[in-house]
Each structure stands twice: as structure tokens, then as C-alpha cells.
BATIDREN-83553 format. One record per residue (C-alpha): residue number from 0; x, z, y. Coordinates in steps of 0.5 Angstrom, whole numbers, plus 500, padded with zeros to 3 digits. Example, Ala and Ser with C-alpha at 12.3 -4.5 7.8 and 13.67 -1.06 7.14 Angstrom:
2
{pos:0 east:525 up:516 north:491}
{pos:1 east:527 up:514 north:498}
This chain:
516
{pos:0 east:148 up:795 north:733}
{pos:1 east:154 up:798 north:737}
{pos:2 east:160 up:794 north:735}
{pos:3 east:157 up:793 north:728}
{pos:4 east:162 up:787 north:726}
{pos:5 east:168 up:792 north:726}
{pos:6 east:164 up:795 north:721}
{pos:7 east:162 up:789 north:715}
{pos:8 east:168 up:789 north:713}
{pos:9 east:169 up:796 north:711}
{pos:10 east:162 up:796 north:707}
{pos:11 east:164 up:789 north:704}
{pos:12 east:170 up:792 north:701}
{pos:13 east:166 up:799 north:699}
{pos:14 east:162 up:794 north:695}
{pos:15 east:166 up:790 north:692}
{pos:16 east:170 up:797 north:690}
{pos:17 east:164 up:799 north:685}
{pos:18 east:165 up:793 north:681}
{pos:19 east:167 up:795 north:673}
{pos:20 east:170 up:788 north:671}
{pos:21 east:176 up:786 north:673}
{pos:22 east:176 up:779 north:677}
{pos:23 east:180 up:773 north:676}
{pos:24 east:183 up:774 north:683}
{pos:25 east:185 up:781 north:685}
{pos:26 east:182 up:783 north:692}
{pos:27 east:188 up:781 north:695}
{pos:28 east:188 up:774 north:694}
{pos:29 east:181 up:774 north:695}
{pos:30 east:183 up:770 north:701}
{pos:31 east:187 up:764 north:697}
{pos:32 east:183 up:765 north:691}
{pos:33 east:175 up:764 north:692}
{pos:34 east:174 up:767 north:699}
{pos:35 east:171 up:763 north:705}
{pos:36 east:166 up:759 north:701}
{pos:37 east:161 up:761 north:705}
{pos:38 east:158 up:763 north:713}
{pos:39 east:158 up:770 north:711}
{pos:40 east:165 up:771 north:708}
{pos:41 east:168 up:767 north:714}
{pos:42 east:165 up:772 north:718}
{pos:43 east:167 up:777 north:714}
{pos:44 east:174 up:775 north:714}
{pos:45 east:174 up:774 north:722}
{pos:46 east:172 up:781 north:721}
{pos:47 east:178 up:783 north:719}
{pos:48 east:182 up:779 north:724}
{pos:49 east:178 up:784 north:729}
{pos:50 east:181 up:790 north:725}
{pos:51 east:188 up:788 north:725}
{pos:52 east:188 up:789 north:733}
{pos:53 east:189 up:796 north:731}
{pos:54 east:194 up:797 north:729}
{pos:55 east:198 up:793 north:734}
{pos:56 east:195 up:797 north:739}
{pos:57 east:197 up:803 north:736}
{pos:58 east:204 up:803 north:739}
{pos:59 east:204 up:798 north:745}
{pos:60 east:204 up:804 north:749}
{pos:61 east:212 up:806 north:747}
{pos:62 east:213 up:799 north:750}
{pos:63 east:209 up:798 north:756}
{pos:64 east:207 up:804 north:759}
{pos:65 east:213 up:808 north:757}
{pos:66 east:218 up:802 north:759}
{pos:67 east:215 up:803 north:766}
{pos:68 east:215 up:808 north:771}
{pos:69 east:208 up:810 north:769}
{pos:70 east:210 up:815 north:764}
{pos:71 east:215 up:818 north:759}
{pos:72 east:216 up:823 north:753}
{pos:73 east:214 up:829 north:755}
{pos:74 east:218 up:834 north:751}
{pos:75 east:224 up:832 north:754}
{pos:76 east:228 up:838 north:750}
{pos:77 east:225 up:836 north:743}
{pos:78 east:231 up:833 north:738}
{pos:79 east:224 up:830 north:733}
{pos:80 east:226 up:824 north:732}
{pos:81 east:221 up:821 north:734}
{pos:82 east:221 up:823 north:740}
{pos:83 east:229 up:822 north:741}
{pos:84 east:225 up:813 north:738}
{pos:85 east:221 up:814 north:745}
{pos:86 east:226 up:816 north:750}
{pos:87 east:231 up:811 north:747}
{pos:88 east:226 up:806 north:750}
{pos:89 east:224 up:809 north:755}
{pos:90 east:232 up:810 north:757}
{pos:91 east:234 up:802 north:756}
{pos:92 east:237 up:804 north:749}
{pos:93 east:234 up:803 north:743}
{pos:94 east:237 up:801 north:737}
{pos:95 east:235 up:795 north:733}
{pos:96 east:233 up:798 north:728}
{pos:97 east:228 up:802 north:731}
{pos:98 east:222 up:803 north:727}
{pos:99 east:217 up:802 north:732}
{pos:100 east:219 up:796 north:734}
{pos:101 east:220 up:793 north:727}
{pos:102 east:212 up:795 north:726}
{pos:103 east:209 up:793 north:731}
{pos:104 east:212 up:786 north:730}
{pos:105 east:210 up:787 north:723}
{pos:106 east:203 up:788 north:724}
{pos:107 east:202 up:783 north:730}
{pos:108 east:204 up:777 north:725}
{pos:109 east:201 up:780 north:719}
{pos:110 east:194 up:779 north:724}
{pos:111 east:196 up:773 north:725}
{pos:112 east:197 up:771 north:718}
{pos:113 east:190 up:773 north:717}
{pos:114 east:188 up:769 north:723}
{pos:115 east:192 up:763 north:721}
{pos:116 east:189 up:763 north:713}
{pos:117 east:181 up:763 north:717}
{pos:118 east:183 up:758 north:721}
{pos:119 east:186 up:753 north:716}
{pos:120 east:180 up:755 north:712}
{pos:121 east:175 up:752 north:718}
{pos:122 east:179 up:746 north:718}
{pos:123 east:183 up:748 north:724}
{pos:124 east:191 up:746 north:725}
{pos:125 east:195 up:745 north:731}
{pos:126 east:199 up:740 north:733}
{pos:127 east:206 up:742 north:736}
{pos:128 east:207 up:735 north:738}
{pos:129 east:201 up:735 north:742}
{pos:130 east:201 up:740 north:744}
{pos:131 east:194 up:741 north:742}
{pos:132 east:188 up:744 north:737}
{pos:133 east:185 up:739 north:731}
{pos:134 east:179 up:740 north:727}
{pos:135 east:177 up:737 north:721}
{pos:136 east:171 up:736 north:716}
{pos:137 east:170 up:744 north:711}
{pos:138 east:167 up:743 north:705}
{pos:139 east:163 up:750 north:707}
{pos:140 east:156 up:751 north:707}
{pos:141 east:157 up:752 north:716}
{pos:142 east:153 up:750 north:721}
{pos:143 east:159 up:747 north:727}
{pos:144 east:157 up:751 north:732}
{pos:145 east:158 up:757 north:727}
{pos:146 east:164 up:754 north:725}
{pos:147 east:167 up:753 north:732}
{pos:148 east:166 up:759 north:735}
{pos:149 east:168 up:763 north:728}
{pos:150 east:175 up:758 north:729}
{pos:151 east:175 up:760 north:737}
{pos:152 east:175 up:768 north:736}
{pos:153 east:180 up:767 north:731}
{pos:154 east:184 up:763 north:736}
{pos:155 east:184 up:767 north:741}
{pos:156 east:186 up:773 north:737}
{pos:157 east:192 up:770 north:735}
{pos:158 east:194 up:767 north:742}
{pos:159 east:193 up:775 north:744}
{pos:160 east:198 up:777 north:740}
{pos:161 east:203 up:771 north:741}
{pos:162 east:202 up:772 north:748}
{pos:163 east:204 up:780 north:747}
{pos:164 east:210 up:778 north:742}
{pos:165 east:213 up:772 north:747}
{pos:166 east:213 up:777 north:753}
{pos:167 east:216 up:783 north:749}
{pos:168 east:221 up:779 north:745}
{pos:169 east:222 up:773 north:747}
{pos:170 east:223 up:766 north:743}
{pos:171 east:219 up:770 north:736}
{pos:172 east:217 up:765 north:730}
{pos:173 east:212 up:761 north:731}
{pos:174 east:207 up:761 north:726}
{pos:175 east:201 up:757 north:725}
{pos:176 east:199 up:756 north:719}
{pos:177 east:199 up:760 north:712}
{pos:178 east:206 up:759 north:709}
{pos:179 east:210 up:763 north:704}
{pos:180 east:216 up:769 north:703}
{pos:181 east:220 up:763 north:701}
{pos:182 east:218 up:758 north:707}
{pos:183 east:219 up:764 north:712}
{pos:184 east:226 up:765 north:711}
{pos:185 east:227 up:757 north:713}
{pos:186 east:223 up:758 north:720}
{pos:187 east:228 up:760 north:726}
{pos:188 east:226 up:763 north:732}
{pos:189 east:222 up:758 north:737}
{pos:190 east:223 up:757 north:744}
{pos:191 east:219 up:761 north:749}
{pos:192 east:216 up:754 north:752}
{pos:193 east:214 up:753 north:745}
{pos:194 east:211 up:759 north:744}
{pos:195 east:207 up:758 north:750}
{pos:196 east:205 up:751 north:749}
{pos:197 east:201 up:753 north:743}
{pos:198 east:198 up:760 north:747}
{pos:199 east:195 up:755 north:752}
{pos:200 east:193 up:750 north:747}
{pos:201 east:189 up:756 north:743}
{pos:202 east:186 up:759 north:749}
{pos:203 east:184 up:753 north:750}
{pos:204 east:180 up:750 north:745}
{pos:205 east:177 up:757 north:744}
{pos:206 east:174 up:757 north:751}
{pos:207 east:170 up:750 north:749}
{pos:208 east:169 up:752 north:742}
{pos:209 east:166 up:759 north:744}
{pos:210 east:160 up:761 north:747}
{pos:211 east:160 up:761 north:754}
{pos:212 east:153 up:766 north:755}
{pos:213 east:153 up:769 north:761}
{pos:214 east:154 up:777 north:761}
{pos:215 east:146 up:778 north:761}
{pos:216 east:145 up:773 north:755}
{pos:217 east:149 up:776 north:749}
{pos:218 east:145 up:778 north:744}
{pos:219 east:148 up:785 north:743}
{pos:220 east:149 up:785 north:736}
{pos:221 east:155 up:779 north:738}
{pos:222 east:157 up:785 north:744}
{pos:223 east:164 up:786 north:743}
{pos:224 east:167 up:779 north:740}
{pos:225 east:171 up:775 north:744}
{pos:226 east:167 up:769 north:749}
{pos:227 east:169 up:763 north:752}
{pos:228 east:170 up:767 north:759}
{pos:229 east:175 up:772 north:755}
{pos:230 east:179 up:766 north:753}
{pos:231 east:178 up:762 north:760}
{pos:232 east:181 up:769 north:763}
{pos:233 east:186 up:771 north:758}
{pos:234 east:188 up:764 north:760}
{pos:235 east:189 up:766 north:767}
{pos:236 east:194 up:771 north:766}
{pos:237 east:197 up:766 north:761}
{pos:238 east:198 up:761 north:767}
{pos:239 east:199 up:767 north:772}
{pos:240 east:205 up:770 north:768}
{pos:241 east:208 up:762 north:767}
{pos:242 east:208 up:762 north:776}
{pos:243 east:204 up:757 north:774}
{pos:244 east:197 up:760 north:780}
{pos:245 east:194 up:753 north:781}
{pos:246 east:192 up:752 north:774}
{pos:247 east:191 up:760 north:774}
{pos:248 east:186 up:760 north:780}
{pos:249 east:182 up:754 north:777}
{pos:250 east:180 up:758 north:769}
{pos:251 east:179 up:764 north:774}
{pos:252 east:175 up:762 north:779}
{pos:253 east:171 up:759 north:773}
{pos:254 east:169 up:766 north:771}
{pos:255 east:168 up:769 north:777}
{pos:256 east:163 up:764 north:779}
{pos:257 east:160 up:763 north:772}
{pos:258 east:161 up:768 north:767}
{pos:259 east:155 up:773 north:769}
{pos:260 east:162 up:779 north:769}
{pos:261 east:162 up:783 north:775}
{pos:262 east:165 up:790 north:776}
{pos:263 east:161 up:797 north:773}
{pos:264 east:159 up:801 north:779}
{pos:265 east:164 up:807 north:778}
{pos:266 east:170 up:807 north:775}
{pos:267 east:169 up:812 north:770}
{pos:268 east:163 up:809 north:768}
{pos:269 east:168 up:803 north:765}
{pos:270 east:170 up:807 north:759}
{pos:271 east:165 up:811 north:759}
{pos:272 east:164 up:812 north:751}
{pos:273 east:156 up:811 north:753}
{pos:274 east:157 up:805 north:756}
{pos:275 east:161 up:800 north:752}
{pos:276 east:162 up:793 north:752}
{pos:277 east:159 up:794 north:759}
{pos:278 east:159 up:788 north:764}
{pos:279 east:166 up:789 north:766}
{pos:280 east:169 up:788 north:759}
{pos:281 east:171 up:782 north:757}
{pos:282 east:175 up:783 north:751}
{pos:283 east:177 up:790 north:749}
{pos:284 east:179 up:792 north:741}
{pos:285 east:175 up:796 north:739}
{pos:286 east:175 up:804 north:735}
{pos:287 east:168 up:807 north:731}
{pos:288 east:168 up:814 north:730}
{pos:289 east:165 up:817 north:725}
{pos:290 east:169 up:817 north:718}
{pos:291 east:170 up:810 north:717}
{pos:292 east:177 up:809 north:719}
{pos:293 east:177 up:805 north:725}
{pos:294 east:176 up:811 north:730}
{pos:295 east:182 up:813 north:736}
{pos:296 east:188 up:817 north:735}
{pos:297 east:189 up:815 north:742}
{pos:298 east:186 up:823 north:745}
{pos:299 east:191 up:826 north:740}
{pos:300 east:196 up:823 north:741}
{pos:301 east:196 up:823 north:749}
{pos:302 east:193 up:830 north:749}
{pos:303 east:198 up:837 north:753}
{pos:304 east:202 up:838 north:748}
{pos:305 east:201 up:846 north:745}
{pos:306 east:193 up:845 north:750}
{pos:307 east:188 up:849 north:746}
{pos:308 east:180 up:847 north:747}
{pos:309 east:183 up:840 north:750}
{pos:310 east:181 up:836 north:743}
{pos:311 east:179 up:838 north:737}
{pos:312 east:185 up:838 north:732}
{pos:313 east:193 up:838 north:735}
{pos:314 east:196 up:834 north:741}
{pos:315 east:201 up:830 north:741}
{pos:316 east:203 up:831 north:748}
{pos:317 east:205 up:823 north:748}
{pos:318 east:206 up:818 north:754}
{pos:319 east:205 up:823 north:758}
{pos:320 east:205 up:821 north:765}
{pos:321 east:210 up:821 north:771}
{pos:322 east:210 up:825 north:777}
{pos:323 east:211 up:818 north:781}
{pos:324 east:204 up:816 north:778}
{pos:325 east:201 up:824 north:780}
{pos:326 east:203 up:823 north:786}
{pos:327 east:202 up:816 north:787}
{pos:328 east:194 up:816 north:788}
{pos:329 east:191 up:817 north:796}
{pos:330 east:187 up:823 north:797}
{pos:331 east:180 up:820 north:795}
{pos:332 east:182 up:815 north:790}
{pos:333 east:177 up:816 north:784}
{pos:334 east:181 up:814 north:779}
{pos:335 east:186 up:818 north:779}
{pos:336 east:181 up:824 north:775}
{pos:337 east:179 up:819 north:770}
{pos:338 east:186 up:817 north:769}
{pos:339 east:191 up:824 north:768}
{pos:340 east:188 up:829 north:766}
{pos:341 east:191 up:837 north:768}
{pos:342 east:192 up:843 north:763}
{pos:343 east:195 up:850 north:765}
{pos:344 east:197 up:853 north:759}
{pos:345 east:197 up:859 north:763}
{pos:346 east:190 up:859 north:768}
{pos:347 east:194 up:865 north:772}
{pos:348 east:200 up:861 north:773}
{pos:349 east:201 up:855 north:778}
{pos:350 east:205 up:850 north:772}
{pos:351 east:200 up:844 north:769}
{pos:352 east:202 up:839 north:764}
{pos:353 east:199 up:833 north:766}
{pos:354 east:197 up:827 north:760}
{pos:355 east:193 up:821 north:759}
{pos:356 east:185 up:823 north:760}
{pos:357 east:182 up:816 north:759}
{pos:358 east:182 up:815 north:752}
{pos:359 east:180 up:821 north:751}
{pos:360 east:173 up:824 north:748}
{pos:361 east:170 up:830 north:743}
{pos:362 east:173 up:829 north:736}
{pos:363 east:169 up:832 north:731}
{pos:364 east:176 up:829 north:726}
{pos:365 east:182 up:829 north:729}
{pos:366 east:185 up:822 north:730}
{pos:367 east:178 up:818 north:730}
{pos:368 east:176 up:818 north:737}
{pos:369 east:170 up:813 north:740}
{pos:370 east:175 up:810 north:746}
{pos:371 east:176 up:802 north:746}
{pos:372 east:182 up:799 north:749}
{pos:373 east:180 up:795 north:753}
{pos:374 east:184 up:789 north:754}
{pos:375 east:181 up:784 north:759}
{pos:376 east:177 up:787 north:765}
{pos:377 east:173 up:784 north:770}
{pos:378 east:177 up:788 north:775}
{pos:379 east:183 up:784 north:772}
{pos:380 east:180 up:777 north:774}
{pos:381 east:180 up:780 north:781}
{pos:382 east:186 up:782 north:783}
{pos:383 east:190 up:776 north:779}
{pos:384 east:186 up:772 north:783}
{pos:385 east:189 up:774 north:789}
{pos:386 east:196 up:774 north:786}
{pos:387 east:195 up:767 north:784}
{pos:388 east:192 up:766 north:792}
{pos:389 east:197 up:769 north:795}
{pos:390 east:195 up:773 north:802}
{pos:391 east:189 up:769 north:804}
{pos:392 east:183 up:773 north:807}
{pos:393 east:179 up:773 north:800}
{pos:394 east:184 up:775 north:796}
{pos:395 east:184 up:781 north:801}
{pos:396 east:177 up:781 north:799}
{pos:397 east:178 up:782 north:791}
{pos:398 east:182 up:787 north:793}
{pos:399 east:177 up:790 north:797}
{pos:400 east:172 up:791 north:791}
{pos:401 east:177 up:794 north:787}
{pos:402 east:178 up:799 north:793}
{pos:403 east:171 up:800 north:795}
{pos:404 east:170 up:801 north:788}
{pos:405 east:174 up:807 north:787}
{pos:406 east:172 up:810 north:793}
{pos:407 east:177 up:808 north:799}
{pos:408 east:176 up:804 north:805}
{pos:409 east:175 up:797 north:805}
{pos:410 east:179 up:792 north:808}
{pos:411 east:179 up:785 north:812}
{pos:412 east:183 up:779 north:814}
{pos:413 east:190 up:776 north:811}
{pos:414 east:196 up:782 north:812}
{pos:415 east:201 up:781 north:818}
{pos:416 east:205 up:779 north:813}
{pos:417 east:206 up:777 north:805}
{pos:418 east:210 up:784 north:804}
{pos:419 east:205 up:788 north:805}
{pos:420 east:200 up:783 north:802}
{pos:421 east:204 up:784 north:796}
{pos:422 east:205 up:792 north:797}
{pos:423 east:198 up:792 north:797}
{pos:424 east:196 up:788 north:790}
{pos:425 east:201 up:791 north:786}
{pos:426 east:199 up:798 north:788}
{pos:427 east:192 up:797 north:787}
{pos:428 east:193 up:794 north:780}
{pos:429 east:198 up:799 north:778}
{pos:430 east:192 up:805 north:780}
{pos:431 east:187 up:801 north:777}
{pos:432 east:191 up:799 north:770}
{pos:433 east:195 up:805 north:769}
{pos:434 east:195 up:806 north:761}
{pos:435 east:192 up:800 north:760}
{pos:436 east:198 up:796 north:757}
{pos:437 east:199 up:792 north:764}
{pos:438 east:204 up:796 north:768}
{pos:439 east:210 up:793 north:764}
{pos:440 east:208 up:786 north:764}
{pos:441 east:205 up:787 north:771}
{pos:442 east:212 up:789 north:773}
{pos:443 east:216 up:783 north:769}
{pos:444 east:211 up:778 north:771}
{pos:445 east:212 up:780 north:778}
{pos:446 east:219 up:778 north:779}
{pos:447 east:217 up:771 north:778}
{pos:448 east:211 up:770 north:782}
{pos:449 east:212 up:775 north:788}
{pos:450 east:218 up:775 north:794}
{pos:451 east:218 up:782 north:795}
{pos:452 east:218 up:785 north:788}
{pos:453 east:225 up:787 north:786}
{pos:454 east:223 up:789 north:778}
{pos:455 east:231 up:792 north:776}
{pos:456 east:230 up:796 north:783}
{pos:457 east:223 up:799 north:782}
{pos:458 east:225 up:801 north:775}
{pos:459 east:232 up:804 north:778}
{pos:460 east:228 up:808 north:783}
{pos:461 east:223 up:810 north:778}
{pos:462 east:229 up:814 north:774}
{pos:463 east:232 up:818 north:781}
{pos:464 east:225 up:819 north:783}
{pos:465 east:224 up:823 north:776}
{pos:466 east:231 up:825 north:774}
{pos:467 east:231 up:832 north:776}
{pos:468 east:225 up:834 north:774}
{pos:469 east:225 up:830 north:768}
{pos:470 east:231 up:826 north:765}
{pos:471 east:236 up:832 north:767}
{pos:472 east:232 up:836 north:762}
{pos:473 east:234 up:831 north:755}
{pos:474 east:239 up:836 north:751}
{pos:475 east:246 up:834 north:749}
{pos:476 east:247 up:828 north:751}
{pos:477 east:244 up:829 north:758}
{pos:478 east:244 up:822 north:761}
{pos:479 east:247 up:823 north:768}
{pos:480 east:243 up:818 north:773}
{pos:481 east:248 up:813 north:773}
{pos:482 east:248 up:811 north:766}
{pos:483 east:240 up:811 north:766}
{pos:484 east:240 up:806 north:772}
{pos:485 east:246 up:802 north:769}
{pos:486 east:242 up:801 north:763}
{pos:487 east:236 up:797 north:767}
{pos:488 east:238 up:789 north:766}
{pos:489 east:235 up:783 north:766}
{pos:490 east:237 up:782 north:759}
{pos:491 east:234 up:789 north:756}
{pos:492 east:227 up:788 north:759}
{pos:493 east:227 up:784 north:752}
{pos:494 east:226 up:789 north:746}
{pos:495 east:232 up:787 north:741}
{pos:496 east:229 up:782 north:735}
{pos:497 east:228 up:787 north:729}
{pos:498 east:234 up:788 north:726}
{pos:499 east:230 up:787 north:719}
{pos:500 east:229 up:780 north:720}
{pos:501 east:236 up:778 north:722}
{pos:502 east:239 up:782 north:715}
{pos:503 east:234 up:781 north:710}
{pos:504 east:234 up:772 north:712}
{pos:505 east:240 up:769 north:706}
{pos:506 east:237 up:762 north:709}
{pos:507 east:239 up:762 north:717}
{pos:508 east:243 up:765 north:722}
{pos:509 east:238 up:769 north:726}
{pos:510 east:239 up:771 north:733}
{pos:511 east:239 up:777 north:737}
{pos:512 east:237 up:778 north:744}
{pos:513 east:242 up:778 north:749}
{pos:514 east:244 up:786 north:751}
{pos:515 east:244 up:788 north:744}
């Protein structure tokens, strides 16, 4: 029964495939034409809502963990034009029309096109006035609490990727209902407190819509689709990111109390390919090996570039971690060997690549790893909870389950003083999260809500740290360590709006972010 909703979609489709008439509606309308007339063909499409977070996910690295000081490119001789798009963005410099940033946008609101049709279809729109979500009357045979909690994952998902898009681009479109190529073309860009405006308002109809089961209470065939306390903690993040910690504090709490989520004893037992959708897991995107084409490609894309025996098939050699990260663990830290892993290609030889070991797993075919991607941990509630307390004696504690955990001395009682508090908390979430896609936004987040964290200065010292080892090894061009640090700007922690969108618009004037 493992994460068998990502699964019916595929087999629908197989079916349907075998048919030897030709329909009145092609496959690709099914959704406007005759879909969603029934229980099962709703859960088929929320199905594919959950299988469009993949392809996001797929490239949220090059703008997460290789934008912070966790990692980088890691051939940094190589003239392969990918290569040269990744140390674009890892230097500050990417042009507009760059083909990741483009693609990423692109996927992310083609989910939330599916996303919104499923919605329209239960009944369900948004009132931007107000602020808030409206249900009406469906003409589908549905029980209410089936329509409601189909209605709550699909809100969830799209608040998912419109949090990611605000945070990565700004003021992006605000989409909430199906609406044509000729009518996209008369939508400008929304503001960021719009944006957010409708992110709270789907959080927070999901978390009533949706079943609030404890852990323990799910039934296994449901493990793996989203819940009222996923939604209530991605709320929090959403609330915490605003600066907003008393609201955060609240939804948190409620699911630290309430939710029946608690940390996995180990930390590798967490991403354990044998004990998924474990009690730590609030949300995570799912990947299915077995030919299905809904496995990871995550094990060779951050496999030594060149390793032989490390996976099956050829390592890519991307997102490799930095020295700073290496170095960063403290003796004892059990997380550093589940994180990074350490490839010599020569066992006589002291030299060792290093690469991202926590996604990966045997491959019997290349690119179609078992890993998930978690998303939303219950590791993550604990220490957002203490950012949003601030250095009171149980915020230590949360961070004390973190440290105790990953097999470092707990601690007790408030800091002496705030900085060190903040020190503590930031270096535990950058340890516990590294290559999880929170890194960048930890790092944004942080220049709002903490006294001590300088976000343009961290990145400065990431760039001295790494540039003799690193940087100074680009070929022609190599970028001195000045111009690297003069490229970190408050203006570039935005990715540009793909330049795509601005050319190909003949109705308005687009505009692109600031800095580029």
C-alpha cells in the first residue's frame, strides 16, 4: 500500500491508453470535458496535483542550497553550459533567461493550474477581497467530508508552490482559478502581500477541511497525502517568514501538542528508504522506484562526479557540498555522515570528493531512486517554534531534542544573551536541514526576524571562505573575491522574472525585478 495514491494516476492513464475508439475529448482535456464527474475521478486528478510537485522539486536545489553557503558546483573547471547556469546562480549572476529559472516557474504554475481546475470543479474559489476561501454546491456524486479534504490537499499543494514562488521571485501572478492563454496575458504581477493574503487564506481552510487524525490514527493507504497538521505547520513557517511569531506560535504549538508527530529516534532512521512516511513526516513529495516513472534522480544527480560503485549508472557530481558545511559539524554530530557523503577515487591517496549522501539509495535504474523529499518535518516545528519564542528556557529545550537526538549534549535554561541564542538556532536548523531546500530561505527569513544575522554577510564570508579552494578555480573568466562579494545584494536575493514572460506578453508591461 506504500504511497499508492502516486500510483493510480499512472495506471488510469495505462488503461485508458488501451482504448481502440477515439473520444469526443482527447486525453488532454479530460479535465474540462468529462473528468471530475465522480469520487474516483477527482481522486484521480488530485493524484496528478501530487505528482506535479515533482518536477518543481527537481530543480529547487540550484536555488536554494547552491545560493547558500551549503554547496556549490562542483566541477569548477567545467565550460558545460549547465554547469556554467549553475555557477551563474551560485555567483549572483544569472541572466534572465536562464533555462531553470524559466522551468521551474513553469512547472510550479502548471501544478497550480491543476490544482486550480480540481478546485473549481469541488466548488471552491477564493475571495481575494476577503481574503478568504468560499465553498459551493458540486453537482458530484461526494460525500462532504470527501469533497472537503480532496478540496484541503489541493489547497495546500497550491499554497505550497505560491509560498516557494513569493519567496524565490517576488510579487509573481496571482492565479486562483482556470483561466485561458488570452486572459493570462491581461494578469500583471501581484504584490507580495497579496500573494501571501491568499497563501494564509488556503492554509487555512486546509487545516479545517482536512483530517486532523493523529499520527498513530492515519490509515496507511492515506500515508503520504497532506493533513490538517501539515497545513497548520506550513502555516507557521508562512506566519514566522512574515515576522508575524505570535500567530506562528499558536498553529505550532497546536501541532506539537496535538498532532501525535514526534521525532524519529535516529536521524538517519528519518530518510530511511525502509521507514517512510514515518512519524516525523508531516508532508514530504514522494518518488516510487520500480519503473513507473516516478522514482529520484536525486542519487545520480548528486552522486562524485566520475565515482565508480557509489550508484548505479553515472554521477552527476551536482550540489556538491562546501568545505564551510564539511567542517561545520562538531565531533560526534551523527548527522554529518547521513548528510555528506566521501569518495576517494584513489584509496591510497589522501584527496576525497565529497556529495550529498541523503537521497541516496541502490538504483537498479539510473534516475529512479526510492528517496522522497521531505518537506515539512516534525524537526522543523521544534525549532521554528524556538525562532518564534525567542530565548526563553523551552525553546532551548526544542533545540535540546534536536541536539540529544543527533547525539550532542543537551542544554538547559535561556542564553546569557540573545546572540548566542540565535547562534545556537541557526546553526542547529543549517545541521539538521542541510539539503532539504530550507537553507536559502532560513537564511532570508533570518534577516527579518533575528537581531544578529547579517544575510549579505554571511554570504560575503561564504565566498572568502570557499575562494581559494573553490572559486579561484573557475576558468576564464575567474571572478576575483571582490567582484564575488560584490555581486551579494539585497536586490539579487530575488531570482529575475523569466525574461520569457516579459517578451512574449503583447498586452502589458511586465516588469523585472530590481538588479537585473
Amino acid at each position: 500500500m506504500k504511497k499508492i495514491q502516486f500510483i493510480i494516476l499512472f495506471f488510469y492513464i495505462a488503461l485508458s491508453s488501451c482504448k481502440k475508439t477515439i473520444d469526443l475529448y482527447p486525453e488532454s482535456n479530460l479535465n474540462t470535458g468529462t473528468f471530475y464527474s465522480n469520487n474516483d475521478e477527482v481522486k484521480a486528478g488530485l493524484t496528478a496535483c501530487y505528482n506535479g510537485m515533482q518536477r518543481p522539486i527537481f530543480r529547487e536545489w540550484q536555488f536554494t542550497e547552491l545560493r547558500s553557503d551549503n554547496s556549490f558546483m562542483g566541477n569548477p573547471g567545467s565550460t558545460n553550459s549547465f554547469n556554467r547556469d549553475l555557477s551563474d546562480l551560485d555567483e549572483f549572476i544569472p541572466a534572465t533567461t536562464q533555462d531553470a529559472i524559466y522551468q521551474y516557474w513553469l512547472d510550479t504554475y502548471y501544478n497550480i493550474r491543476s490544482c486550480n481546475i480540481l478546485l473549481q470543479k469541488l466548488g471552491v474559489s477564493y475571495d481575494p477581497n476577503a481574503g478568504a476561501i468560499n465553498l459551493a454546491s458540486v453537482n458530484i456524486p461526494i460525500s462532504d467530508a470527501s469533497r472537503k479534504q480532496y478540496a484541503g490537499e489541493a489547497l495546500f499543494i497550491r499554497a505550497y508552490h505560491y509560498f516557494n514562488l513569493v519567496r524565490l521571485y517576488g510579487g509573481v501572478f496571482l492565479v486562483h482559478t482556470p483561466i485561458s492563454p488570452l486572459e493570462s496575458k491581461t494578469m500583471n504581477r501581484a504584490t507580495v502581500a497579496d500573494i501571501y493574503k491568499l497563501i494564509v487564506a488556503d492554509l487555512t481552510a486546509a487545516s479545517t477541511y482536512m483530517n486532523n487524525l493523529k499520527f498513530s490514527q492515519i490509515p496507511t493507504a492515506d500515508k503520504g497525502r497532506t493533513t490538517s497538521w501539515a497545513a497548520k505547520a506550513l502555516l507557521g513557517k508562512v506566519y514566522l517568514t512574515q515576522n508575524k511569531k505570535a500567530e506562528a506560535i499558536t498553529v505550532l504549538d497546536d501541532v506539537r501538542l496535538n498532532s501525535g508527530y514526534g521525532l524519529q529516534s535516529s536521524y538517519a532512521n528519518v530518510f530511511s528508504i525502509t521507514n517512510e512516511l514515518n512519524s516525523e513526516i508531516l508532508f514530504t513529495i514522494s518518488h516510487k522506484a520500480g519503473g513507473f516513472g516516478l522514482g529520484s534522480s536525486f542519487g545520480n544527480d548528486f552522486g562524485p562526479l566520475g565515482s565508480i560503485g557509489v550508484i548505479n549508472g553515472s554521477p552527476r557530481g551536482w550540489n556538491t557540498p562546501s568545505s564551510s558545511i564539511d567542517s561545520f559539524y562538531m565531533t560526534g554530530d551523527a548527522r554529518k555522515a547521513v548528510n555528506i557523503g566521501r569518495y576517494k577515487p584513489n584509496p591510497a591517496l589522501p584527496d576525497e570528493i565529497l556529495y550529498v549522501k541523503k537521497y541516496l539509495n541502490p538504483v537498479v535504474i539510473t534516475d529512479d531512486g526510492e528517496a522522497d523529499w521531505p518537506i515539512i518535518r516534525y524537526a522543523d516545528v521544534l525549532l521554528m517554534l524556538a525562532e518564534a519564542q525567542g530565548n526563553t528556557g523551552a525553546s532551548v529545550g526544542y533545540i535540546s531534542q534536536i541536539r540529544v537526538r543527533a547525539g550532542l549534549s543537551s542544554i538547559t535554561g535561556a542564553f546569557a544573551t540573545t546572540a548566542a541564542f540565535e547562534k545556537e538556532l541557526t546553526e542547529q536548523r543549517r545541521a539538521e536541514f542541510a539539503f532539504e531546500n530550507h537553507r536559502w530561505f532560513d537564511m532570508v527569513r533570518y534577516g527579518t526576524t533575528l537581531a544578529n544575522f547579517n544575510t549579505l554577510q554571511v554570504l560575503k564570508d561564504h565566498f572568502a571562505y570557499e575562494y581559494l579552494a573553490h572559486y579561484s578555480q573557475y576558468t576564464a573568466p575567474v571572478p576575483t573575491l571582490l567582484q564575488l562579494q560584490s555581486n551579494v545584494i539585497a536586490n539579487r536575493l530575488l531570482l529575475p522574472i523569466p525574461q520569457r514572460e516579459i517578451d512574449t506578453n503583447t498586452q502589458l508591461v511586465i516588469t523585472q525585478n530590481p538588479g537585473y
